[in-house]
Every structure is written in structure tokens, then in C-alpha cells.
N, C-alpha and C positions, 0 to 999 in steps of 0.2 A: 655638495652644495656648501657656500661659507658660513663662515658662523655669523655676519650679520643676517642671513635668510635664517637660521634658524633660531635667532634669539625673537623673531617675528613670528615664526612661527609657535614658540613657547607661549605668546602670550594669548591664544586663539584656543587654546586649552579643548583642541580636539584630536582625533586621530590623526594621524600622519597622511597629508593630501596622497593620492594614488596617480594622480595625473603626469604627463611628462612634462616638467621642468628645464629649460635647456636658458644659461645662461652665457651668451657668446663674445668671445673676445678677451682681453685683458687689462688691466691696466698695467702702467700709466698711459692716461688719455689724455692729460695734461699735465702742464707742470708743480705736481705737489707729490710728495711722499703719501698723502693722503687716498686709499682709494674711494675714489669721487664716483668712477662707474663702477667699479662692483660692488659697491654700498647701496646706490640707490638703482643697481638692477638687482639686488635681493629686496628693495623695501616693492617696486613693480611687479617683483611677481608675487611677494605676499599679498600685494594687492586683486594681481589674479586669484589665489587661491582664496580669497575674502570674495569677489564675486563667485566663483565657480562654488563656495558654500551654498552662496542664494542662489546660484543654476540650478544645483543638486535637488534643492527642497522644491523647486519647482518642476523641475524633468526627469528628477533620477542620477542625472547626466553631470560629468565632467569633461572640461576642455583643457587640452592641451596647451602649454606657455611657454612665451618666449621673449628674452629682451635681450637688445645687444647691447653692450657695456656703453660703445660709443653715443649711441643714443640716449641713453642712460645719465651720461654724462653733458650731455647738451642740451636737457630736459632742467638741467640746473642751473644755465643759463637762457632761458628759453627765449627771455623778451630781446636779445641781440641779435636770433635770427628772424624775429619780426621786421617787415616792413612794406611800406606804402608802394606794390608797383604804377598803380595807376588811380592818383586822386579821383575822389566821387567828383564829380562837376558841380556839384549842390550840398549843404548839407553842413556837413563837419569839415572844422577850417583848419587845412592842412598846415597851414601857415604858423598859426598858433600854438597847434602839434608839435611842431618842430622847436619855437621856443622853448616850449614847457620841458621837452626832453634835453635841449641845451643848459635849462637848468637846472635839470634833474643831475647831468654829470658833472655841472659847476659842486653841487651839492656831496657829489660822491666823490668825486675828489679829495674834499675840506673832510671828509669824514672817515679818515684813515688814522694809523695813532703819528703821533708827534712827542715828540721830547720833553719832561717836562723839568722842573727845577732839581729835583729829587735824584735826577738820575734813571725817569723811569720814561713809563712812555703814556698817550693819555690819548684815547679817542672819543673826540666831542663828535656827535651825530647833529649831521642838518638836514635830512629824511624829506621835512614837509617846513614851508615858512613857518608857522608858528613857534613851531619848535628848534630851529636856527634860532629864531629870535630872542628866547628866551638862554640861550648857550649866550650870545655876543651881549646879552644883557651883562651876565656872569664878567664873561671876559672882559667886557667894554673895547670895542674893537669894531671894525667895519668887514663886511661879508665879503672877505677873499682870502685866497690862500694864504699869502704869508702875514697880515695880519691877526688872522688867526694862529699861526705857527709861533711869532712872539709873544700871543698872549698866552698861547698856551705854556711857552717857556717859564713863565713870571709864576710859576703856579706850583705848588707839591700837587702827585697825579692824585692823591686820595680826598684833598682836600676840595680838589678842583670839583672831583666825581659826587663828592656828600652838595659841593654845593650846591652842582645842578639840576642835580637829584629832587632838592630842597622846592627850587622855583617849576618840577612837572618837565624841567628840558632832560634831553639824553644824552648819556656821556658813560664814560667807565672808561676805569685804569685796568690797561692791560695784564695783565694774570700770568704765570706760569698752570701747568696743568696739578703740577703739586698744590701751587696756593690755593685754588679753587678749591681740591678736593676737601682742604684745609677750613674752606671758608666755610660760614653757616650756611649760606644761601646753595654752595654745590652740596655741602651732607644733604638738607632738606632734598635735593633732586636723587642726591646715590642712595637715598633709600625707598627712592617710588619708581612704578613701573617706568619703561619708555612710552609708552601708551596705556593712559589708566582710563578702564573701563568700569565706572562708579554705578550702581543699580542705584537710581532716586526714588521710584516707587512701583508699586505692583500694577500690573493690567494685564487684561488678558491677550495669549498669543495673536499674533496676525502677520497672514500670508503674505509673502513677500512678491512684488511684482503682477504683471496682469492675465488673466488667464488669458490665453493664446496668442499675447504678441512674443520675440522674438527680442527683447533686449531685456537682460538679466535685472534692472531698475525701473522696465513701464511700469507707471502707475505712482512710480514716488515722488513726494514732493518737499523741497528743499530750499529753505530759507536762507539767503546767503547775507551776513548783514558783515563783512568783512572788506579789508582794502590792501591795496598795496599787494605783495604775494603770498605768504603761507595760505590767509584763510580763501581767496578766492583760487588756488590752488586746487585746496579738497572742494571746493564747489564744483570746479570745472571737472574734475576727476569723473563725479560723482556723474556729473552729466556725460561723460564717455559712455558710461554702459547704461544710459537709457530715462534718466532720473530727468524730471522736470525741476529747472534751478531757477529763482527768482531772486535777483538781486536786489538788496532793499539798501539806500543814501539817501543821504539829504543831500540839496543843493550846495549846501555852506560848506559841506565838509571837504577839508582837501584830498585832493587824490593827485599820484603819481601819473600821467595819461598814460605813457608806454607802457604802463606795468597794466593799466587796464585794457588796454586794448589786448593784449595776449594775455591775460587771464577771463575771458570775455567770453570766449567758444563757446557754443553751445548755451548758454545765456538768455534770460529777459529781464528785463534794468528796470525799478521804477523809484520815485522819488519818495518818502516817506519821512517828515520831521517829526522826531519820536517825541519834541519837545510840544507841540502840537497835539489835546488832546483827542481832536476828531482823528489826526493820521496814526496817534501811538494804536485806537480803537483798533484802526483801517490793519494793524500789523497783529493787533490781536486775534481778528476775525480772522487774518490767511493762518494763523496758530492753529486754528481748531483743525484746519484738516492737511497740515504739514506733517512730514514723518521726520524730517531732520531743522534743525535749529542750528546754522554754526555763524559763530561771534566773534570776535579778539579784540573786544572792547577791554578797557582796563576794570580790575574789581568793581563793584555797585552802581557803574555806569547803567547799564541795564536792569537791577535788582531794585534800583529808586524808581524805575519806570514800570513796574509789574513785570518784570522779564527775564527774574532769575529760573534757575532749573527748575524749582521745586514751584514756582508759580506757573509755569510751562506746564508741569507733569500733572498739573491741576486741570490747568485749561485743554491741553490736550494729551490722553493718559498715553503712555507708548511712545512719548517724543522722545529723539536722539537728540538730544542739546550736545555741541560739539566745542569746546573751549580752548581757542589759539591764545598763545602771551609768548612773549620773552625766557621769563626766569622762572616760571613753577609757578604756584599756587600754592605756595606756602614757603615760609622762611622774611629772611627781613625786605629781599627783592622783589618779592610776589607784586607787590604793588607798583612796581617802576615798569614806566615804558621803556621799550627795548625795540632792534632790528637787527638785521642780520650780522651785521659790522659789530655790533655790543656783545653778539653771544657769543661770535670769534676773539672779540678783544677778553672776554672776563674768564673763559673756560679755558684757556693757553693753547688754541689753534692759532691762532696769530702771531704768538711765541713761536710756537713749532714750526710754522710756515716760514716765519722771517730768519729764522738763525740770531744774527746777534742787530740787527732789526725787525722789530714786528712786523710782519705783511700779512694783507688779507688775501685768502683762496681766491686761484683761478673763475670763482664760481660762486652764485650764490647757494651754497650748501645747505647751510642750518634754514631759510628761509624756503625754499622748495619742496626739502626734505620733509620739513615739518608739514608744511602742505599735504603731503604723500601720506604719511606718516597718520596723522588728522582724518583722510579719506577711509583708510585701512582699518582703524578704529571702528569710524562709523559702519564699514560693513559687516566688522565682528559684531558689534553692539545692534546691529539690524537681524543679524543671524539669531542673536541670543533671542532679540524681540519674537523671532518668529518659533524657536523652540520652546520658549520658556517662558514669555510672555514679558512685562515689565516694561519703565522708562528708564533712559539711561544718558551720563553724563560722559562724555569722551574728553578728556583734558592731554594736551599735547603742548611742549613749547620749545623753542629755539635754542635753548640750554641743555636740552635731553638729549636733540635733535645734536646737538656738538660733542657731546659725552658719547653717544652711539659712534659717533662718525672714531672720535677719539681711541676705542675699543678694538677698531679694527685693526689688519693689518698694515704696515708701510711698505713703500716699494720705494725702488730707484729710479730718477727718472732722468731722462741723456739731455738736455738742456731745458733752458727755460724760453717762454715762451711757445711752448707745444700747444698746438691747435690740433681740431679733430677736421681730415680728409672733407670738404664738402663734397665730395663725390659719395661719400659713406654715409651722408643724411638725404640721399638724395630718394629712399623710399619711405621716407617721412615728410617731407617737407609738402608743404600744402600752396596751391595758389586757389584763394578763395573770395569771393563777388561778398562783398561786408556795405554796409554804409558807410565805411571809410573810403571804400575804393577798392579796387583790386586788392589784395594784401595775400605776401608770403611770411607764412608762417609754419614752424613747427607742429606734427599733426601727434596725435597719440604715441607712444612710444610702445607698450605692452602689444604683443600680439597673442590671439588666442583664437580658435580655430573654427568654432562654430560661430560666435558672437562677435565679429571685430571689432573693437573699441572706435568710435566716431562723435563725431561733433551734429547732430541735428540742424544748429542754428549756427550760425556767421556770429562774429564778434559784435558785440553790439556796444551802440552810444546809451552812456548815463542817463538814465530818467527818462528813456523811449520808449516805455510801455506802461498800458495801466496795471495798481497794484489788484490784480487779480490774479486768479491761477490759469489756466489755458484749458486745463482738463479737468 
């Protein structure tokens, strides 16, 4: 097995799973020296072997695992094999869809690194409006490529990165992997786990899942208060093996549509303004009888609202609060918003990827990964709950998540532009009846033998359900 399956396994601090293992295929699956599939077919089956923990306590019983690289690696890209075969006739407006995600790639575009005065290189992120807006404020420039390209020329890249740091937008100068190591903010991450599983207070043990159903998570329930990819990620994960996931937004907040639509599976959406103190209530009542909490709000967003960990582990003893960000939770970054493109540019993947220009990976990696990675946690930290009893705080970020990746081995790969066979995703891919309309999508990637990993519920639209639990 590689050494990224077994640094996941170190941190699960049990016996050595007995089950069979088989991870299939090779990389390169794409164009990167980076391996992309067999990094994240070892984080998928440590996530098998984190369910078949809670099979065991429940059955005795272990299942057999398996992921294929290629899938593995197309799991990192997951929202490009989403799409609409046959709009709903009613409903959610196709139309509109289709803008939003025209400029969602207007946005990813503008969000690669650029040139800057200094001789370096500098990627301004425009993720979500608000936060483009407050970059082109810096800048002073109008929302398109090459206006941004000259502003960002006029600029030193570290000057540019403090500034926009300053006004809440995102941005970061490109790295080598030496500098990072060098930086404060990468020491603060090389001396904490890849996955830190914090104990916030005592309670007493409790069984995991339902007596006599058939899915390794019946019975759990799961608070998804995340956007974009990583934390809806481990939501949806979480809902493969059986978990009950309620996703909690407000209306105001922005969201990516494509990214929600494929992070969406197995799902129920409802609206909740936390600023609101009838709805902040409404989020504290589904608290009492949640088993998991996961967030990737930025620091005290939550904690001013009654909603830090240890206010959680109050109201409901035993909770998994699960904590996604960017740069760690500690050091002078802890507090900057970040995305996938930021943790590439500041950690030296983008370095490495580009040679003597920065480029970003084939794939969103650190954004996925970290999702994965987030899931796996929580069903250590569910495991512990059930031996040993306790609340516990699971922190994972997109900088750890690049250092992991970074760790591994490198390969060669015969051109660029390598794509993965559509005929080799063709026992994964899903055509599923959504409120969208027909839609093919990517379906589970991990196979295991007793328990298949599956979706319950269709993707669902924002704020279509009441904020209650189902069971």
C-alpha cells in the first residue's frame, strides 16, 4: 500500500485494518508529475476503513475495499462530469444555471497567477462577487482578463497580497515549496497533524448507527452549514454510507450553482439566517439532536452566534464539530479566506506544476481532497465517540491538504493534456431524475462489498425543505 494510505492510517491510532485493500491502476491519470489518483485512492479507502470501523462495532464484521485510481482521480474533478441531460419542465431555471456557471469560468479564468512588478507571479482570486469586488477595488480596474493582468503588473506580488488581505478579498503570491516551509504560516501547519482530531469535552459513549438497518451511518444526523466544495464534500460523503445531511444557507449568501448541484447528493437544503434570532434558535434546536456539525466559516463568524465548539459540546454533548478553512487554525493566515487556487499558489504546487510559469493542477486537489480528508476525520472522531465516549473537534484545511499531496511521490507523464478514458467512468457515472431534470453525474467512487456506497436522495435545490430532521 503507498505511503499516502498509510500516513492515514497512522493517524486512526488502531490496529492495522485486516480487510482486503486493492487499489487499482496507476498513475499518471493526468497531466501532472503530481499523483492525483493514487493520493486520493489512499485518502478513499481510509475512508473505507473509517466506515468498516463503525460496521465492526455494529456487526463484528469487516468489508472488503476498493478504488480505482482513475476514478479516484475524477472525483477531483467531479462538477465537469455533471450535467443537465433533460431540463425539469418546471421548477429551477435552466437558463440562468447556465449563466451563473458562464461566470463562474469567467471568474476562474481571472483567478490564475499573473506577472507581477517584482519579477514574481500573483493570484488574485474572484471565487464569489463580493469578493472579485473588493480585489478590483485594490486594483482599480474593470472585471476582465487583461485588465486585470495590467493591474496586476503595476504591483510588487507581496505588497499586492498584504493589501488585499487588508480589505477581507483573496489573493496570494505565488510560493516555492522551500518558501512556504520557510514561512510562518507553512511551520504553524508542519507541526500539526494532517487531520487533527481535538477531544472538546467528556460525554458518555454512544452507539453508532441503527439497530437493524443495513447502512453503516442509519440513524446519524448531520449539519452541513458549508459552500462551494471541500465542506459539502464531507457532507455528501458522509451521506454515501447512510447519514442523514441537512444543509443549512441563507438566501443572501452566495453560492457557486454547479458546484452545488454536484455536491448536493443525497441531501436536504433549508434556509436558515443565522443573523435572525428566531432562525439562529431554529439551528440551535436541530443542535440538540445532531451527531455531526461541519462549517468552513472563517474564525468567530459562528462563535458570536453561540456556535463555537465548546458552545456546541454544551448544548449537545457528543458533537463532531468538523472545521474546513484554507491555511490552518493557527499562525498569522489562520484568519484569511482562501480556495483551492490560493493553497496551490502559497504552498509551491503551482510552482511545481508550472516549471518556469506557475500553473494550476489538472484538478481541483486541495479543494476535494480536503473534503475527503474532513469525512475521514469525522468517522475517526465518531469511532472514538463510540469507544470512549466524548465531543470532538475535527479541523482539516486546504494547505495541509497541498503539503499531503506535496509528500507524495512524482511521476512522468507523456503529454499534456491527458484525460481519463470515458469509457473507464462508465461504472460510476449516474443518470439520476433530480429537480433539475434528468442529470448525469458522477456516482460514488469507493467500493465495498457488503454496504455499497449510494446517494438516497437526488441533488437537491437550495432552501427546499423545512429546517427540520426527517427522522
Amino acid at each position: 500500500m503507498n505511503t499516502a494510505f498509510h500516513e492515514l492510517l497512522a493517524l486512526r491510532g488502531l490496529e492495522s485494518p485486516t480487510e482486503a485493500i486493492d487499489l487499482v491502476g496507476q498513475d499518471p491519470v493526468l497531466s501532472t508529475r503530481f499523483t492525483l489518483g493514487e493520493t486520493a485512492a489512499a485518502v478513499f479507502a481510509a475512508i473505507g476503513v473509517g466506515v468498516n470501523d463503525l460496521w465492526q462495532l455494529q456487526t463484528g464484521r469487516r468489508q472488503d475495499l476498493s478504488v480505482k485510481l482513475s476514478h479516484a482521480a475524477a472525483a477531483l474533478r467531479s462538477y465537469n462530469y455533471f450535467n443537465v441531460e433533460e431540463p425539469a419542465a418546471s421548477g429551477h431555471d435552466a437558463s440562468a444555471a447556465s449563466i451563473n456557471w458562464a461566470l463562474q469560468q469567467q471568474r476562474q479564468r481571472i483567478s490564475t497567477p499573473h506577472p507581477t512588478r517584482d519579477g514574481r507571479y500573483f493570484l488574485p482570486h474572484m471565487g464569489l462577487p463580493h469578493l472579485a469586488q473588493r480585489a478590483l477595488d485594490i486594483l482599480k480596474c474593470d472585471y476582465e482578463l487583461e485588465a486585470v493582468i495590467n493591474a496586476v503588473a503595476g504591483w510588487d506580488a507581496l505588497a499586492l497580497e498584504e493589501a488585499i488581505a487588508a480589505v477581507g478579498g483573496c489573493g496570494a503570491m505565488v510560493r516555492t515549496a522551500a518558501e512556504w516551509a520557510a514561512h510562518p504560516q507553512g511551520q504553524a501547519l508542519a507541526g500539526r497533524p494532517l487531520v487533527e482530531i481535538i477531544k472538546i469535552a467528556d460525554s458518555p459513549p454512544e452507539p453508532v448507527g441503527l439497530a437493524g438497518t443495513r447502512r453503516p451511518l442509519s440513524g446519524l444526523k448531520v449539519l452541513d452549514l458549508t459552500r462551494i466544495l471541500a465542506g459539502p464534500t464531507c457532507a455528501r460523503t458522509l451521506a454515501e454510507h447512510g447519514a442523514e445531511v441537512l444543509m443549512v444557507t441563507a438566501e443572501h449568501l452566495p453560492q457557486a450553482d454547479m458546484f452545488v448541484r454536484d455536491t448536493s447528493h443525497g441531501k436536504r437544503s433549508c434556509f436558515l439566517n443565522l443573523d435572525v434570532d428566531l432562525e439562529r434558535q431554529q439551528l440551535h434546536d436541530l443542535v440538540r439532536t445532531a451527531d455531526v456539525f461541519s462549517q468552513g466559516y472563517r474564525p468567530d463568524v459562528l462563535a458570536n452566534r453561540g456556535l463555537s465548539p465548546a458552545a456546541l459540546a454544551e448544548i449537545r454533548p457528543g458533537i463532531i464539530y468538523t472545521s474546513m478553512n484554507c491555511y490552518g487554525f493557527d499562525g498569522p493566515f489562520a484568519d484569511r479566506a482562501g480556495w483551492e487556487q490560493l493553497a496551490q499558489a502559497v504552498t509551491g504546487i503551482a510552482a511545481e506544476q508550472g516549471g518556469d510559469r506557475p500553473a494550476l493542477l489538472p484538478a481541483a486537489a486541495c479543494d476535494y481532497t480536503t473534503g475527503y480528508l474532513a469525512a475521514y476525520g469525522t468517522l475517526l472522531a465518531l469511532g472514538r465517540r463510540a469507544r470512549e465516549g466524548g465531543a470532538y473537534h475535527v479541523r482539516v484545511s486546504l494547505c495541509q491538504s497541498a503539503m499531503y499531496l506535496q509528500r507524495q511521490r512524482r511521476v512522468d507523464y507523456t503529454h499534456e493534456g491527458m484525460d481519463i478514458d470515458p469509457r473507464d467512468l462508465n461504472d460510476i457515472v449516474k443518470l439520476t431524475d433530480s429537480p433539475y431534470g434528468k442529470i448525469r453525474h458522477l456516482g460514488p467512487v469507493l467500493r465495498m462489498t457488503e454496504t455499497p456506497p449510494r446517494w438516497d436522495l437526488p441533488s437537491t435545490q437550495l432552501g427546499s425543505h423545512e429546517a427540520a430532521w426527517q427522522t
